[in-house]
ModelCIF file with pLDDT and N, C-alpha, C, O atoms, coordinates in Angstrom:
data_MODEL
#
_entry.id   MODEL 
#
_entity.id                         1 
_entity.type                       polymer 
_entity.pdbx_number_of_molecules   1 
#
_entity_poly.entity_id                      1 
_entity_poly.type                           'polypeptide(L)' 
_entity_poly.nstd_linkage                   no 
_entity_poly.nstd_monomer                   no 
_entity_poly.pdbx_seq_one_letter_code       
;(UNK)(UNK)(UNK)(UNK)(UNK)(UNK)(UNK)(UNK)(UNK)(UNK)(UNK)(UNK)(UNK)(UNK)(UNK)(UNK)
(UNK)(UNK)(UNK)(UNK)(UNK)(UNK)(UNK)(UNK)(UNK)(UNK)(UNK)(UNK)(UNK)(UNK)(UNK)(UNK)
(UNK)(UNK)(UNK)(UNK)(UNK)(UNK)(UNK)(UNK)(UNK)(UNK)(UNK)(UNK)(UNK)(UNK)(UNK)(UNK)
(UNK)(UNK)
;
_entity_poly.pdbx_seq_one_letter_code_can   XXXXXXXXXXXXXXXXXXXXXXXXXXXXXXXXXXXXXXXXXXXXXXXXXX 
_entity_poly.pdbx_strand_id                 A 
#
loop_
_entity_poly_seq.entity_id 
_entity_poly_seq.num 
_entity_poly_seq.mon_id 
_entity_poly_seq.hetero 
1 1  UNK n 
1 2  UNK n 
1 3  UNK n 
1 4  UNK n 
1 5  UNK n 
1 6  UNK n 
1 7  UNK n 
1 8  UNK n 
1 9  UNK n 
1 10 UNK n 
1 11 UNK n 
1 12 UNK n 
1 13 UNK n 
1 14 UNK n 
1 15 UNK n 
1 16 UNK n 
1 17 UNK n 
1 18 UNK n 
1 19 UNK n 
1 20 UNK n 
1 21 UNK n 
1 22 UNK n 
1 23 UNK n 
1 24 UNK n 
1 25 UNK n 
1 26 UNK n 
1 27 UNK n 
1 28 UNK n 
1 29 UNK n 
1 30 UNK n 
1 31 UNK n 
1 32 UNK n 
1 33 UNK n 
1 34 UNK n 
1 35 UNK n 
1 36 UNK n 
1 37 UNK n 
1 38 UNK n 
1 39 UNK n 
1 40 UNK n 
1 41 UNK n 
1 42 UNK n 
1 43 UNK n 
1 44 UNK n 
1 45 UNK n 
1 46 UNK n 
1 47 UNK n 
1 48 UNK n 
1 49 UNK n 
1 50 UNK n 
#
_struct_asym.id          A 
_struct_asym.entity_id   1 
#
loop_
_ma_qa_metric.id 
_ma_qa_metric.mode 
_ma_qa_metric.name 
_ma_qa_metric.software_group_id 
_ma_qa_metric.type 
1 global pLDDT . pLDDT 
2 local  pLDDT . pLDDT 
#
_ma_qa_metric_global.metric_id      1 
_ma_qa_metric_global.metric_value   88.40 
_ma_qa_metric_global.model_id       1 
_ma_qa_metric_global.ordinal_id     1 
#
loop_
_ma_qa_metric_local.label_asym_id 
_ma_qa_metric_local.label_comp_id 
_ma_qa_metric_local.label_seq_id 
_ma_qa_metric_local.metric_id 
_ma_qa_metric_local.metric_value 
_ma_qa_metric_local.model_id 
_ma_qa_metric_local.ordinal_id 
A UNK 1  2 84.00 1 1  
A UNK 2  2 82.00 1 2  
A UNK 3  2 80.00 1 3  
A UNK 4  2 82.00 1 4  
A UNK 5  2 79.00 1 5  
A UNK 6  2 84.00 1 6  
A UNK 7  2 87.00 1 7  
A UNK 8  2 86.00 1 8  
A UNK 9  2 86.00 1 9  
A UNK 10 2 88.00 1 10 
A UNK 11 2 91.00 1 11 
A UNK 12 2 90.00 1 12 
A UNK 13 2 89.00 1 13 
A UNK 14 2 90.00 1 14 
A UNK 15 2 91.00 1 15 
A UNK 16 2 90.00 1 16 
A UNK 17 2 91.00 1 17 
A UNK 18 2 90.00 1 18 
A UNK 19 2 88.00 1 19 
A UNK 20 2 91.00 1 20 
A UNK 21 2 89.00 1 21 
A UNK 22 2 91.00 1 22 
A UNK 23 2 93.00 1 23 
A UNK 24 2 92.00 1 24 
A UNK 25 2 92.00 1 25 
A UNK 26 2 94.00 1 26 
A UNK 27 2 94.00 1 27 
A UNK 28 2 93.00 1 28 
A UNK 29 2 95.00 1 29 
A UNK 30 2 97.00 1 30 
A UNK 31 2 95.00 1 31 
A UNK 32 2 94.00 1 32 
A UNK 33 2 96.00 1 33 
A UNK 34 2 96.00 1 34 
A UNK 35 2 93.00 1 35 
A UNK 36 2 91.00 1 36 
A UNK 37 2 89.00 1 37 
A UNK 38 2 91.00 1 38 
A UNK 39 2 91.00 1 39 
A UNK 40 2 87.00 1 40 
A UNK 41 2 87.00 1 41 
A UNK 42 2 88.00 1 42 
A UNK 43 2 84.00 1 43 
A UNK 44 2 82.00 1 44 
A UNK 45 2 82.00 1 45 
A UNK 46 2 82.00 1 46 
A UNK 47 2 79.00 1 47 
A UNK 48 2 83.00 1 48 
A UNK 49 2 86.00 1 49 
A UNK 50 2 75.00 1 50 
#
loop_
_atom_site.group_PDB 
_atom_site.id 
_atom_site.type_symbol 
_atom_site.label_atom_id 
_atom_site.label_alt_id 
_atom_site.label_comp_id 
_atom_site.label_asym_id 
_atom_site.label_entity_id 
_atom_site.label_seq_id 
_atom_site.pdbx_PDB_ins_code 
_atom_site.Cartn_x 
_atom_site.Cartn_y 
_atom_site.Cartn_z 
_atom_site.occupancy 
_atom_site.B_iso_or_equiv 
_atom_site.pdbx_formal_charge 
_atom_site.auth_seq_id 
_atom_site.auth_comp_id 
_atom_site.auth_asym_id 
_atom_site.auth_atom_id 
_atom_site.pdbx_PDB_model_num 
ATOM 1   N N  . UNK A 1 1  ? -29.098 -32.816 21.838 1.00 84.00 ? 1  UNK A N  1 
ATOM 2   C CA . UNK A 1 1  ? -30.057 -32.851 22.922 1.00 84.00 ? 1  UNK A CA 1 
ATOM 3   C C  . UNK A 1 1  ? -31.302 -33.647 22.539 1.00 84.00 ? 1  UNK A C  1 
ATOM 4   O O  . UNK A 1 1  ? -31.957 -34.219 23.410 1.00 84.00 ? 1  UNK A O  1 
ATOM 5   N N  . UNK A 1 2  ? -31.655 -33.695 21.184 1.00 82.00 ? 2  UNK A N  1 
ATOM 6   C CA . UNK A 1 2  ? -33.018 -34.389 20.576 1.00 82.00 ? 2  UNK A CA 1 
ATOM 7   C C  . UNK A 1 2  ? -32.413 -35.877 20.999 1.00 82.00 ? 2  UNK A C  1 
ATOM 8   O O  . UNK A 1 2  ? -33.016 -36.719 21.666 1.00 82.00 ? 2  UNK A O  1 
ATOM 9   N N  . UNK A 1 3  ? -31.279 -35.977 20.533 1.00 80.00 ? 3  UNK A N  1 
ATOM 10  C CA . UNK A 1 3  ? -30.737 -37.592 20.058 1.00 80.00 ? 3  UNK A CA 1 
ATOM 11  C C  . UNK A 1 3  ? -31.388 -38.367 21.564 1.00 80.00 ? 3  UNK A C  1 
ATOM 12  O O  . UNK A 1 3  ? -32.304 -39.184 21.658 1.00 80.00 ? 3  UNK A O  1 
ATOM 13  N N  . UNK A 1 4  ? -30.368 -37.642 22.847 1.00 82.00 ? 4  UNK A N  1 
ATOM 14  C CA . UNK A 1 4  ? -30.756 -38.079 24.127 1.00 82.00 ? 4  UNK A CA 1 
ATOM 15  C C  . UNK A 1 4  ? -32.135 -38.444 24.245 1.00 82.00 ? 4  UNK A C  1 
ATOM 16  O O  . UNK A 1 4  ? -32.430 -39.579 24.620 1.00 82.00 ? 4  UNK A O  1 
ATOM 17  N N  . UNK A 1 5  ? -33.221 -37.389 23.893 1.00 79.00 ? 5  UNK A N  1 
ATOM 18  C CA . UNK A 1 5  ? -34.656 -37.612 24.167 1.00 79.00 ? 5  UNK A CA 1 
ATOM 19  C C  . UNK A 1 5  ? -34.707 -37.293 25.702 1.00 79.00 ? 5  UNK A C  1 
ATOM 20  O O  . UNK A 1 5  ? -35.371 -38.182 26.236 1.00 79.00 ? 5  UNK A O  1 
ATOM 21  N N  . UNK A 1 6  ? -34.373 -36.592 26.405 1.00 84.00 ? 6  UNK A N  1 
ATOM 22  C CA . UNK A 1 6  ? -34.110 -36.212 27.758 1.00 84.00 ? 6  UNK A CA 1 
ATOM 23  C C  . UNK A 1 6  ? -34.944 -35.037 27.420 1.00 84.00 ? 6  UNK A C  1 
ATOM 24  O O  . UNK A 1 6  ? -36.071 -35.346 27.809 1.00 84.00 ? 6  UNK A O  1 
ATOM 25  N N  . UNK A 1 7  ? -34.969 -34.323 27.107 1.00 87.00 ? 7  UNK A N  1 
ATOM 26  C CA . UNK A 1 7  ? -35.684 -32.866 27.016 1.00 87.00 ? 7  UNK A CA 1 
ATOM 27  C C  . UNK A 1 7  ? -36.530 -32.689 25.779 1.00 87.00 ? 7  UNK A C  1 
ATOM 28  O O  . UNK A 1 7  ? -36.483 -33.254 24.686 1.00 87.00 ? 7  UNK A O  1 
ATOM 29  N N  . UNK A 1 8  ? -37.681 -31.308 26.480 1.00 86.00 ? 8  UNK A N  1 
ATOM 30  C CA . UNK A 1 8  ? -38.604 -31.594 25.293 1.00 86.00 ? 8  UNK A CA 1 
ATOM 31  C C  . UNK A 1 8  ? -38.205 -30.542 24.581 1.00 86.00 ? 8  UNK A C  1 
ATOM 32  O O  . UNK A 1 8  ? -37.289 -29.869 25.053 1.00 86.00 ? 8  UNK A O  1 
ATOM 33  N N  . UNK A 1 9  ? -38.703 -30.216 23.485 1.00 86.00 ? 9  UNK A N  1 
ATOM 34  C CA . UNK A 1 9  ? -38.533 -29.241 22.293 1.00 86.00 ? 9  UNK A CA 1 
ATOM 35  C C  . UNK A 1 9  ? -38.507 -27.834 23.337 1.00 86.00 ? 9  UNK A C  1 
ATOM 36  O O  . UNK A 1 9  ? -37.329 -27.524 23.515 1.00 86.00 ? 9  UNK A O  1 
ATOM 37  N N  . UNK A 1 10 ? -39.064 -27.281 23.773 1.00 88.00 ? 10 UNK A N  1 
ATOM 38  C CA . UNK A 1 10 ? -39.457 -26.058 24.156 1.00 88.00 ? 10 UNK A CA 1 
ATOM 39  C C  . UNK A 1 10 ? -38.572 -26.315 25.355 1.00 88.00 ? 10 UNK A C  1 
ATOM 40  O O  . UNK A 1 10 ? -38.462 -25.214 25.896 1.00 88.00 ? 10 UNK A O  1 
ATOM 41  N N  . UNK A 1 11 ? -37.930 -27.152 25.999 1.00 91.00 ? 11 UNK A N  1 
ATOM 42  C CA . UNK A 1 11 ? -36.717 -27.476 27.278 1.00 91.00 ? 11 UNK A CA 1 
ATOM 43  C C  . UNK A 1 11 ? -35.374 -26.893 26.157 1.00 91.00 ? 11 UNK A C  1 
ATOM 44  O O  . UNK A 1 11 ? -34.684 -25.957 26.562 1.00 91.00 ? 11 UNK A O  1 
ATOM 45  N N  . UNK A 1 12 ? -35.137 -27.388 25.038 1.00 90.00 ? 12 UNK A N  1 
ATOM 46  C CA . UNK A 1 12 ? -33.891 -27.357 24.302 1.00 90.00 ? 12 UNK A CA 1 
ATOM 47  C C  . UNK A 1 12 ? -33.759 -26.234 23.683 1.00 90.00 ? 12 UNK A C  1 
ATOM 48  O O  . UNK A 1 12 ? -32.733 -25.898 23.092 1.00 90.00 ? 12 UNK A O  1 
ATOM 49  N N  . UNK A 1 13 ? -35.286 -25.242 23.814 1.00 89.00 ? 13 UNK A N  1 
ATOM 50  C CA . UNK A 1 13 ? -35.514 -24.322 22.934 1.00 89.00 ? 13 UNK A CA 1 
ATOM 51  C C  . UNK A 1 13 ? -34.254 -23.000 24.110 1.00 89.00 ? 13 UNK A C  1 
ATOM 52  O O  . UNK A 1 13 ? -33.093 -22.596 24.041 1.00 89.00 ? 13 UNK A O  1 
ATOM 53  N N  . UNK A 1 14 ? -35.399 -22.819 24.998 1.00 90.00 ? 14 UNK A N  1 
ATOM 54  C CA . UNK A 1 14 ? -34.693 -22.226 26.004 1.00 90.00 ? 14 UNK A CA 1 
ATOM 55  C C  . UNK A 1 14 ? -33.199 -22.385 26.233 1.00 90.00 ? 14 UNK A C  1 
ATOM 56  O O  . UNK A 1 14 ? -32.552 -21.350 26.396 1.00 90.00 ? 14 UNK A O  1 
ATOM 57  N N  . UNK A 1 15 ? -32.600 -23.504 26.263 1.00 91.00 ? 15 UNK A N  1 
ATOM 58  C CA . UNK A 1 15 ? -31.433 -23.729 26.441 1.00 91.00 ? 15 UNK A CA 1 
ATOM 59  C C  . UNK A 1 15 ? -30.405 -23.041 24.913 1.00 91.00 ? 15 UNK A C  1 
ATOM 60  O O  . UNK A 1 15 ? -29.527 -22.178 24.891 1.00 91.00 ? 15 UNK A O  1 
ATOM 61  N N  . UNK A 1 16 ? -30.807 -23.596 24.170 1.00 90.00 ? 16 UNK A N  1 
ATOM 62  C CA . UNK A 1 16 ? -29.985 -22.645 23.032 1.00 90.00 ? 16 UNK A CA 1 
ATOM 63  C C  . UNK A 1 16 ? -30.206 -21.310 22.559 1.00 90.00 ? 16 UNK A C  1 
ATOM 64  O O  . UNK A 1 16 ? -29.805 -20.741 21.544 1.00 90.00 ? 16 UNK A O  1 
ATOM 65  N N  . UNK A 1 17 ? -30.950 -20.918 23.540 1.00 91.00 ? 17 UNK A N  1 
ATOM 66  C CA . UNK A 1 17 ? -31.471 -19.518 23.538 1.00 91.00 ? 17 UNK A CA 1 
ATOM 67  C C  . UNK A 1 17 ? -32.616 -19.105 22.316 1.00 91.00 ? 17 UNK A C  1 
ATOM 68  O O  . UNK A 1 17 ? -32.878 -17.918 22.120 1.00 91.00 ? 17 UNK A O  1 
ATOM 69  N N  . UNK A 1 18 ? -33.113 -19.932 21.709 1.00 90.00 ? 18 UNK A N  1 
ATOM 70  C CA . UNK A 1 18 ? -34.624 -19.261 20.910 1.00 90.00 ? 18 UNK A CA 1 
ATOM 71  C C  . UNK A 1 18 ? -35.657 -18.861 21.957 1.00 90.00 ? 18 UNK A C  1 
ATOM 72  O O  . UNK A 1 18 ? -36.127 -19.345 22.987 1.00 90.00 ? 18 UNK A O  1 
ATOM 73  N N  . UNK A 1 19 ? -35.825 -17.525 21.073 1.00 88.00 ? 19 UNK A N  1 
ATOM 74  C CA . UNK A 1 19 ? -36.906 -16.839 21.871 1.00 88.00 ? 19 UNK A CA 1 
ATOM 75  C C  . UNK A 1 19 ? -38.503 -17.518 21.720 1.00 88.00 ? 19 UNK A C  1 
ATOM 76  O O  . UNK A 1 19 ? -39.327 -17.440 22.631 1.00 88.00 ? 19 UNK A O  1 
ATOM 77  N N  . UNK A 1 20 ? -38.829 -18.337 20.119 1.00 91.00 ? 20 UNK A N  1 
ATOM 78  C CA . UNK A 1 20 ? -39.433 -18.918 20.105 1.00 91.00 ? 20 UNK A CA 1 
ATOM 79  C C  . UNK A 1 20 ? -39.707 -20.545 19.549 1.00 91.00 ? 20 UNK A C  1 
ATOM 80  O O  . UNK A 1 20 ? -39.291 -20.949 18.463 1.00 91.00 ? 20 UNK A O  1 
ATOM 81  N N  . UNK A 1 21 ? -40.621 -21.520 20.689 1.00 89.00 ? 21 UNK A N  1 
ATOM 82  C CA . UNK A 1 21 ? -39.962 -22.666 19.983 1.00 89.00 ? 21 UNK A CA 1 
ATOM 83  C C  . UNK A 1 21 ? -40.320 -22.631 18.349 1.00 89.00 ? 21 UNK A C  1 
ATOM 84  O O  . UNK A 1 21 ? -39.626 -23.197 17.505 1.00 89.00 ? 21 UNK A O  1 
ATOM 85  N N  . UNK A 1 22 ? -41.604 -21.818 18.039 1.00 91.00 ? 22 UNK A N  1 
ATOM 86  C CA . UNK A 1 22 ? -42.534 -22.304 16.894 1.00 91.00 ? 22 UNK A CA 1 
ATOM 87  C C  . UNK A 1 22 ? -41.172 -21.879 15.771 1.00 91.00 ? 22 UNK A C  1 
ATOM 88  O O  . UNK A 1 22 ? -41.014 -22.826 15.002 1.00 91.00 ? 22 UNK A O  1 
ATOM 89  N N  . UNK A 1 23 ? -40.401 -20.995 15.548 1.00 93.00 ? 23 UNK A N  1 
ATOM 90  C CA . UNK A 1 23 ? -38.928 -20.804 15.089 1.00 93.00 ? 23 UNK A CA 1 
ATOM 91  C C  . UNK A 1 23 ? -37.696 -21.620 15.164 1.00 93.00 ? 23 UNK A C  1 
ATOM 92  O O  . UNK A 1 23 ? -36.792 -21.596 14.328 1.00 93.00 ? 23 UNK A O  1 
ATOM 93  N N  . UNK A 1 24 ? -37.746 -22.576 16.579 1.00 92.00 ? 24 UNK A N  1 
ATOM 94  C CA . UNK A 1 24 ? -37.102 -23.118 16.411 1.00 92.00 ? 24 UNK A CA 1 
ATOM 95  C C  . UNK A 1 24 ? -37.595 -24.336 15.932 1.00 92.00 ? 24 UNK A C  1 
ATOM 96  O O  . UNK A 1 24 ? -36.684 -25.139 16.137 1.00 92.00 ? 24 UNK A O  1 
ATOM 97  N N  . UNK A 1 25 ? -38.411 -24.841 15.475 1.00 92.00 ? 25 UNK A N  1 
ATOM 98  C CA . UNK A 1 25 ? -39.032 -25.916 14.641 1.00 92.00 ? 25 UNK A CA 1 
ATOM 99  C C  . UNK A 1 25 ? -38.542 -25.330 13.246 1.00 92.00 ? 25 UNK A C  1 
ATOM 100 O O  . UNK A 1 25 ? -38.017 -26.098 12.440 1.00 92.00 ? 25 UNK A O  1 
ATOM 101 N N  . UNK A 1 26 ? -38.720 -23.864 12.923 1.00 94.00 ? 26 UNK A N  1 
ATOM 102 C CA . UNK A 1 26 ? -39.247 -24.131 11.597 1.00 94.00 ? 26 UNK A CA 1 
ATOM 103 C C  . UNK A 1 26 ? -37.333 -24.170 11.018 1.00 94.00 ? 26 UNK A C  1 
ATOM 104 O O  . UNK A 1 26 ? -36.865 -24.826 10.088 1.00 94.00 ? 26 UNK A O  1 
ATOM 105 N N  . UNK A 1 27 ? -36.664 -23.302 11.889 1.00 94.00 ? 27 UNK A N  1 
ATOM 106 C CA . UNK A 1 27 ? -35.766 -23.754 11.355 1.00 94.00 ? 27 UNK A CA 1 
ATOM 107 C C  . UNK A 1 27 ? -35.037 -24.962 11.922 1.00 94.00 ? 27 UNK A C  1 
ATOM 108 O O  . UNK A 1 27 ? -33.929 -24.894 12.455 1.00 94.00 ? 27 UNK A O  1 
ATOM 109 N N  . UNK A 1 28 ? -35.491 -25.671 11.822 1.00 93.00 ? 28 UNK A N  1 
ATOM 110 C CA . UNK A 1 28 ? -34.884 -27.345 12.568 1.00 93.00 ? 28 UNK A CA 1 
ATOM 111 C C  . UNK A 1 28 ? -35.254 -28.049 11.569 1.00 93.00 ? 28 UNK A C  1 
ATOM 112 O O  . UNK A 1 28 ? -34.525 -29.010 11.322 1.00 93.00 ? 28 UNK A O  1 
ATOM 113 N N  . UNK A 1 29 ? -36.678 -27.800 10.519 1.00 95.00 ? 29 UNK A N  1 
ATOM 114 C CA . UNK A 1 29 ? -37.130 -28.509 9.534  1.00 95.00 ? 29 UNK A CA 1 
ATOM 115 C C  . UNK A 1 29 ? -36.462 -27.834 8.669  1.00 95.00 ? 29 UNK A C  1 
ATOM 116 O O  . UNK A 1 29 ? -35.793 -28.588 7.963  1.00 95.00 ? 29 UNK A O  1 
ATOM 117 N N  . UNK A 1 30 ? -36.335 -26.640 8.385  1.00 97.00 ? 30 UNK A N  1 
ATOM 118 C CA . UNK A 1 30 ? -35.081 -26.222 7.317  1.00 97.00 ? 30 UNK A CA 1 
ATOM 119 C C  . UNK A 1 30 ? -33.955 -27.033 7.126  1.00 97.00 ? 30 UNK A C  1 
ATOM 120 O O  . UNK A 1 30 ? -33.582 -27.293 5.982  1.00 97.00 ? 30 UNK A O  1 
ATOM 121 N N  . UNK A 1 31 ? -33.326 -27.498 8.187  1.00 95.00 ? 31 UNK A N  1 
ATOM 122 C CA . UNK A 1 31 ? -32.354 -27.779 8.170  1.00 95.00 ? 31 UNK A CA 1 
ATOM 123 C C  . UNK A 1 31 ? -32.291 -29.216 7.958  1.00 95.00 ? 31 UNK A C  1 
ATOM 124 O O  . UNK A 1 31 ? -31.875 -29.580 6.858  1.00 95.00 ? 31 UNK A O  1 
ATOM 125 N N  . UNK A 1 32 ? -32.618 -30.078 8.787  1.00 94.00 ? 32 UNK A N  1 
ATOM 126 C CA . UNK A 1 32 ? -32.948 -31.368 8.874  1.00 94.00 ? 32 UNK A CA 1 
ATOM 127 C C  . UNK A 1 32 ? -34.192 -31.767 8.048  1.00 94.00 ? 32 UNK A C  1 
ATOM 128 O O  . UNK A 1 32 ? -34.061 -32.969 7.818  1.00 94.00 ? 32 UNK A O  1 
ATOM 129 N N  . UNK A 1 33 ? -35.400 -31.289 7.467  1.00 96.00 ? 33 UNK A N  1 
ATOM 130 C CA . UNK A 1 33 ? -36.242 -31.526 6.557  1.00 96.00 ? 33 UNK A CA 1 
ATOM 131 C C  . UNK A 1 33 ? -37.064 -32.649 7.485  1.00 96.00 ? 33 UNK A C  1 
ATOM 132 O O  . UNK A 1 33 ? -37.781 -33.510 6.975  1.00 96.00 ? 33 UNK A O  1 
ATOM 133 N N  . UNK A 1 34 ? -36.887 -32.531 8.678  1.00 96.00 ? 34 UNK A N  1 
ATOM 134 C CA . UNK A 1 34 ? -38.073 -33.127 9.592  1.00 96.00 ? 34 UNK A CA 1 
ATOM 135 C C  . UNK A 1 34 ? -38.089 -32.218 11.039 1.00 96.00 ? 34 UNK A C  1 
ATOM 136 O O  . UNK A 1 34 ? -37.182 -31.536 11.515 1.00 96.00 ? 34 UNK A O  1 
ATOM 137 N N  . UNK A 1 35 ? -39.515 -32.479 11.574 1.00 93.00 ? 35 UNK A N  1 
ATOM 138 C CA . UNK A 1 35 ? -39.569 -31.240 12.530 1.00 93.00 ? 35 UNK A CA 1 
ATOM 139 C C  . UNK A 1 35 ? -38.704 -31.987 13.783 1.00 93.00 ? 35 UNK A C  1 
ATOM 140 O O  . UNK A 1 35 ? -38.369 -33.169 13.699 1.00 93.00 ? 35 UNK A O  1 
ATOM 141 N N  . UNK A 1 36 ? -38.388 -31.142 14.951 1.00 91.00 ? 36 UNK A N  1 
ATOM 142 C CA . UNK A 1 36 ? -37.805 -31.593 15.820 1.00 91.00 ? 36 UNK A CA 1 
ATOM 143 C C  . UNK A 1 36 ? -38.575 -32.795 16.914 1.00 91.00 ? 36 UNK A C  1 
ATOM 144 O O  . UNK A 1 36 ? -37.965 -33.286 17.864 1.00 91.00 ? 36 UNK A O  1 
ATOM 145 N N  . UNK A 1 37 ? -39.542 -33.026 16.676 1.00 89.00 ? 37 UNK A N  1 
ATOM 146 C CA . UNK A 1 37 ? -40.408 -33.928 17.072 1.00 89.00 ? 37 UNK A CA 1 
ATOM 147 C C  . UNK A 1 37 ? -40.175 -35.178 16.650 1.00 89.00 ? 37 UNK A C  1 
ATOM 148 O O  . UNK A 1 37 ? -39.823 -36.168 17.291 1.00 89.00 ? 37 UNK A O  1 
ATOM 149 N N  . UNK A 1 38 ? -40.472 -34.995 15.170 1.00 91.00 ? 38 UNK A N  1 
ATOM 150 C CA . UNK A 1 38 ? -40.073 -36.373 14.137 1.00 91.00 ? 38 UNK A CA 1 
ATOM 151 C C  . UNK A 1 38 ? -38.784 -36.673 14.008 1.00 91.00 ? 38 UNK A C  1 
ATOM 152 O O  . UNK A 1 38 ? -38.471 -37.788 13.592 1.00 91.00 ? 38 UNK A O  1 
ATOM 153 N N  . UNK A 1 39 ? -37.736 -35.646 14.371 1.00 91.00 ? 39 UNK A N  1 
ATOM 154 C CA . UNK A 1 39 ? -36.314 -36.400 14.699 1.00 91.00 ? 39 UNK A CA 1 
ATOM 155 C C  . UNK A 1 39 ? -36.247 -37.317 15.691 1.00 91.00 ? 39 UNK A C  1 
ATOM 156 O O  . UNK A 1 39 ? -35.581 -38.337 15.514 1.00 91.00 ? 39 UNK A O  1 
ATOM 157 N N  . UNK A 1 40 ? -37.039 -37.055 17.085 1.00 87.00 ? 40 UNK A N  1 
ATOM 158 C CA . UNK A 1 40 ? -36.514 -36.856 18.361 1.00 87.00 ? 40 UNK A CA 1 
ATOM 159 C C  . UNK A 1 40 ? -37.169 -38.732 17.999 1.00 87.00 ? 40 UNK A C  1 
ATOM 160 O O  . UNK A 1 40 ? -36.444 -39.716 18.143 1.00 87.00 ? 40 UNK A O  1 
ATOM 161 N N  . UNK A 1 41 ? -38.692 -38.799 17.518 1.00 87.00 ? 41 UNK A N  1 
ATOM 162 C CA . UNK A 1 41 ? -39.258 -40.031 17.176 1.00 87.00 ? 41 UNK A CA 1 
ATOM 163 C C  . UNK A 1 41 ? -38.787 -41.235 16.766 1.00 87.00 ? 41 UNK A C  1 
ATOM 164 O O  . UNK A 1 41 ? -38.914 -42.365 17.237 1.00 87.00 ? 41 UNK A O  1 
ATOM 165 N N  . UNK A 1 42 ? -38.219 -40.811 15.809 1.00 88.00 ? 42 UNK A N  1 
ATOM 166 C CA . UNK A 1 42 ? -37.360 -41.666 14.763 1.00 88.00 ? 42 UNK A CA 1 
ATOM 167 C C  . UNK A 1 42 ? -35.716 -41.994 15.393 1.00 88.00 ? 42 UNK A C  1 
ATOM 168 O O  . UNK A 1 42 ? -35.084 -42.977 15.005 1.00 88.00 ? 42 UNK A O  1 
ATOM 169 N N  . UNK A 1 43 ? -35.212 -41.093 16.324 1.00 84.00 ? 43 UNK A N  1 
ATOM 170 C CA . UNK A 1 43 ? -34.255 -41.626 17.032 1.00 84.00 ? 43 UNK A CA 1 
ATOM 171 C C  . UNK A 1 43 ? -34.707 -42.733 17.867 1.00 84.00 ? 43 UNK A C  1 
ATOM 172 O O  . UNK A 1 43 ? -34.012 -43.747 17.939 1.00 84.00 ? 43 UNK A O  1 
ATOM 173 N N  . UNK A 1 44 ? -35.706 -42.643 18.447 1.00 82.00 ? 44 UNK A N  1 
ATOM 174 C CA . UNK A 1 44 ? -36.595 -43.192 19.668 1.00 82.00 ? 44 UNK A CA 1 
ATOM 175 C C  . UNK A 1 44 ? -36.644 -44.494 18.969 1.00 82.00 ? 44 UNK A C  1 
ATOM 176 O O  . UNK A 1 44 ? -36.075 -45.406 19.569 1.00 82.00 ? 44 UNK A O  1 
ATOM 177 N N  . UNK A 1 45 ? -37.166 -44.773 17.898 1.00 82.00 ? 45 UNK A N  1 
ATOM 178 C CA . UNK A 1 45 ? -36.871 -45.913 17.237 1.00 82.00 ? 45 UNK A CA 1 
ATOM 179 C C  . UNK A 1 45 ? -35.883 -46.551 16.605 1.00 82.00 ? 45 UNK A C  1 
ATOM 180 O O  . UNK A 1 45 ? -36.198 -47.641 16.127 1.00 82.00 ? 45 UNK A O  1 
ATOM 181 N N  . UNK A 1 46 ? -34.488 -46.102 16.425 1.00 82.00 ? 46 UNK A N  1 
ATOM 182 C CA . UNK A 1 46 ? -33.866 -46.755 15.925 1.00 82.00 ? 46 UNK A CA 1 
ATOM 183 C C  . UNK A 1 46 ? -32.716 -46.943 17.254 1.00 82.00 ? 46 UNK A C  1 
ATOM 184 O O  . UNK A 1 46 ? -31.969 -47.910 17.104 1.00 82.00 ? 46 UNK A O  1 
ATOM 185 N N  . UNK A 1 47 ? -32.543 -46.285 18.277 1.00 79.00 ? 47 UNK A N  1 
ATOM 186 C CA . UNK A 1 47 ? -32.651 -46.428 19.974 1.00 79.00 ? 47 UNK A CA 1 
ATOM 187 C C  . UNK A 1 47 ? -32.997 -48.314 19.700 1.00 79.00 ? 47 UNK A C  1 
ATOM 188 O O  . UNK A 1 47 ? -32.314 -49.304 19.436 1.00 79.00 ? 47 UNK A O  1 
ATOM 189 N N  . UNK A 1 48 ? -34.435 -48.019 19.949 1.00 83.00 ? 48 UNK A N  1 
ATOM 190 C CA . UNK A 1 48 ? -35.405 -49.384 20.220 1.00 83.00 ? 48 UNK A CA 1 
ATOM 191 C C  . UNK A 1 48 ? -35.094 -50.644 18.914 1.00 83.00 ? 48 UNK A C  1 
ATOM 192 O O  . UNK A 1 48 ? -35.551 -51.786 18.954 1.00 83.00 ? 48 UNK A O  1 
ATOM 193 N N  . UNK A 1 49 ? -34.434 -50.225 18.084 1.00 86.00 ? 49 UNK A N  1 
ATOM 194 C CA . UNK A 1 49 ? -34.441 -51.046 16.623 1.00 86.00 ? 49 UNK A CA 1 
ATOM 195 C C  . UNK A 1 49 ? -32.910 -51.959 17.013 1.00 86.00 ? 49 UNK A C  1 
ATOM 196 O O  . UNK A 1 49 ? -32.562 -52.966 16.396 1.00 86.00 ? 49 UNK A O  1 
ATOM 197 N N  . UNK A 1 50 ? -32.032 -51.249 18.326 1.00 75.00 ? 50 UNK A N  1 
ATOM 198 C CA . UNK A 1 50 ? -30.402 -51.684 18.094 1.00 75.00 ? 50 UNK A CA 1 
ATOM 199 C C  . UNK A 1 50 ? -30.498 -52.612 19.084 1.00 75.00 ? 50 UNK A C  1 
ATOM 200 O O  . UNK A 1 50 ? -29.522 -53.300 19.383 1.00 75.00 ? 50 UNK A O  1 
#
């Protein structure tokens, strides 16, 4: 859902059911070691880079 860039963090939050987004950041940076913002960014640019 980040990749698309169609929805915002707290749109995708709801949808996969976190009760909170500030949780679903932290484990999104757990996982991925960037927040869901700076994924969504950095797709946005390499989108714009192809």
């Amino acid at each position: 859902m980040l990749q698309e860039g169609e929805l915002r963090t707290n749109e995708i939050c709801d949808r996969v059911e976190f009760q909170s987004p500030s949780y679903f950041a932290k484990v999104f940076q757990k996982q991925f070691g960037v927040t869901p913002t700076e994924f969504a960014q950095q797709n946005k640019q390499r989108m714009a880079d192809s």
